[in-house]
N, C-alpha and C positions, 0 to 999 in steps of 0.2 A: 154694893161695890162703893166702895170708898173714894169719892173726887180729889184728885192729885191738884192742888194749887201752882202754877208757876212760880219759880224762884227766881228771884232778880237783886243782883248785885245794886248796892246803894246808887251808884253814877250812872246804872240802865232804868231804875227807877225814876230817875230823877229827868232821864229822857222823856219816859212816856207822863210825866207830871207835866212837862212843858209842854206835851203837846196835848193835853188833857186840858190845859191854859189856853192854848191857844184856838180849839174848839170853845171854852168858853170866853174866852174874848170875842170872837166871830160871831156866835147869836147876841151876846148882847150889840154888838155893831146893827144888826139887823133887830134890833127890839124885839127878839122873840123872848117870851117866859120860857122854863126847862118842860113846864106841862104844855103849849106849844111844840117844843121840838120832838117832844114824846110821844106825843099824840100826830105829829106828819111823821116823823119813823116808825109810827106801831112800836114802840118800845116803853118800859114803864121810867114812870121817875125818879125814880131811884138808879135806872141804869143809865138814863142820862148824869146823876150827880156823879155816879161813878164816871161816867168818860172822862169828866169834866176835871176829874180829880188824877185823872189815868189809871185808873186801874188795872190789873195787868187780869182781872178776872173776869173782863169783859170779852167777849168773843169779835174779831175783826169784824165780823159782819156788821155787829151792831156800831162799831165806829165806822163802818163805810157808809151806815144808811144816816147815820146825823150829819155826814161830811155830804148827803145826797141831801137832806135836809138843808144844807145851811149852803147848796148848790157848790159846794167847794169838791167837789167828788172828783174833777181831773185831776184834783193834788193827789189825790192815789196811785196816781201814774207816776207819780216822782218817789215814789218809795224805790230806794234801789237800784234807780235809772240811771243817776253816776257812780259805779262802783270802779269806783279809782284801785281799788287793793285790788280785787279780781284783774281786772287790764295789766296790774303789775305783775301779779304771777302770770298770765298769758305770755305777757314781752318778755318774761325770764323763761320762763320753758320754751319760747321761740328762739331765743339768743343758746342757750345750751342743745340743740339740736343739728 
């Protein structure tokens, strides 16, 4: 069976690039090497450079467990937690009712 890659528009790309950046700013903040954080998340190092790059081919898990790694893992909590557009369609289909 043939693995289907994700497709991502240049400017969603460019999202998970920054936060691919921002993972690797945060271990070097904490002096960890990529074989360090690879080796506390069980993952290899190459799928660390990917995060680090964003790669869209990396499975969430694997970015929630270097975000447990580098103890940043509440911030998964804010994925989503302000969805401003959603509250606006709620308040619109409240209002036409």
């Amino acid at each position: 069976m043939k693995i289907k890659r994700p497709i991502l528009f240049p400017k969603h790309k460019k999202i998970l690039e920054a936060f691919g950046e921002n993972i690797k700013l945060a271990r070097k903040r904490r002096a960890l090497t990529i074989l360090q954080v690879a080796e506390r998340a069980g993952l290899s190092r190459n799928t660390i450079t990917g995060i680090e790059k964003g790669s869209p081919n990396i499975s969430i898990g694997a970015y929630f467990n270097v975000l447990r790694t580098l103890n940043l893992q509440d911030d998964f909590l804010k994925i989503a937690a302000d969805d401003e557009f959603g509250r606006k369609l709620q308040d619109l289909d409240l209002l036409t009712k």
